[in-house]
N, C-alpha and C positions, 0 to 999 in steps of 0.2 A: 260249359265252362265260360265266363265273363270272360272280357274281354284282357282286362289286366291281369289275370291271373295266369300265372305262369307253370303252376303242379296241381293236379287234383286228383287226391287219395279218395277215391269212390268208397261207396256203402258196404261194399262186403271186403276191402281194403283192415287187414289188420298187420302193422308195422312196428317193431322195436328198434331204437337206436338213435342215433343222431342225424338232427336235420340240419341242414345248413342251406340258406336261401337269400336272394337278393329278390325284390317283387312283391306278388301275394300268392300267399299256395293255401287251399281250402281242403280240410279235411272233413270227410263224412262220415269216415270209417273209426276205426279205435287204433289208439295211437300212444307207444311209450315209450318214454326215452327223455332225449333231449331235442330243446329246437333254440337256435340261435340265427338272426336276422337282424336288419335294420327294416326291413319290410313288414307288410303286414300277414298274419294270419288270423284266418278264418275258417272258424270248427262249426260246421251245420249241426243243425237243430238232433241230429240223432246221434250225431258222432261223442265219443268218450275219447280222452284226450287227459294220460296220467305222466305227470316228471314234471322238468323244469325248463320253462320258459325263460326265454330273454329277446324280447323282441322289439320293433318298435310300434306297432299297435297290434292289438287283441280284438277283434270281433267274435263276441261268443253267444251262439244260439243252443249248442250242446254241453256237455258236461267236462269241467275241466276240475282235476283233483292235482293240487302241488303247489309249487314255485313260481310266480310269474313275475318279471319285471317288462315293463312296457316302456320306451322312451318319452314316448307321447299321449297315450290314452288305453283302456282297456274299456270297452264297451260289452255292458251284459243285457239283451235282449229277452224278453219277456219268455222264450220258453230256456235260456241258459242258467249254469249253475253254477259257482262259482266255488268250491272249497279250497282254503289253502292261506295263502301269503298272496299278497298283493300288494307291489311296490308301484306305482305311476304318478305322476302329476293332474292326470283325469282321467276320473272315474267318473262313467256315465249307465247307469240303470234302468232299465224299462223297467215299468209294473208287472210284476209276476216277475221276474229275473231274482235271482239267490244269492246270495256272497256270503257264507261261513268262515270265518277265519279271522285274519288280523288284516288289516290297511292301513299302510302308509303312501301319504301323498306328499312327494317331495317335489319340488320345483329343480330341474335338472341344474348341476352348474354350467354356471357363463364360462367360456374360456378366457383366462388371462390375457390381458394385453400386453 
């Protein structure tokens, strides 16, 4: 486990429900439900990973099927997959990385002064 990360759902880890995280927590295993953060998460290259996201970044080298809003960025690395919705202001792809679905990239709002 790195250094910053705070949860790691290993390989043979299979979970349903709600997450809820302040940090980064990395999941390897297969995972459904919901996850809610301002932290990041981070799905390894084998992990599957289905429901709805709202996070504030997405690092994805495994398969993620649903919902995601990201605050800040969604990142899909060359072996990730990406089906679904995808709301963020950046989006960033490696070669060989996947995104089936719909994208929108909105520029968050400013708070009123």
């Amino acid at each position: 486990m790195a250094k910053d990360e705070i949860a790691y759902l290993g390989s043979d880890t299979v979970y349903e429900g709600k997450l809820h995280f302040k940090g980064t927590v990395r999941i390897e295993g297969r995972y459904t439900g919901e996850i809610v953060s301002d932290g990041t998460l981070n799905v390894g290259k084998d992990a599957q990973v289905q429901g709805t996201l709202d996070v504030g970044e997405l690092l994805l080298s495994g398969r993620f099927n649903g919902e995601v809003t990201a605050k800040r960025r969604v990142v899909v690395y060359s072996t990730g997959v990406l089906e679904g919705q995808v709301t963020t202001p950046n989006l960033l792809t490696e070669e060989g990385g996947v995104i089936e679905g719909q994208i929108s990239m909105k520029t968050p709002a400013k708070p009123k002064a």
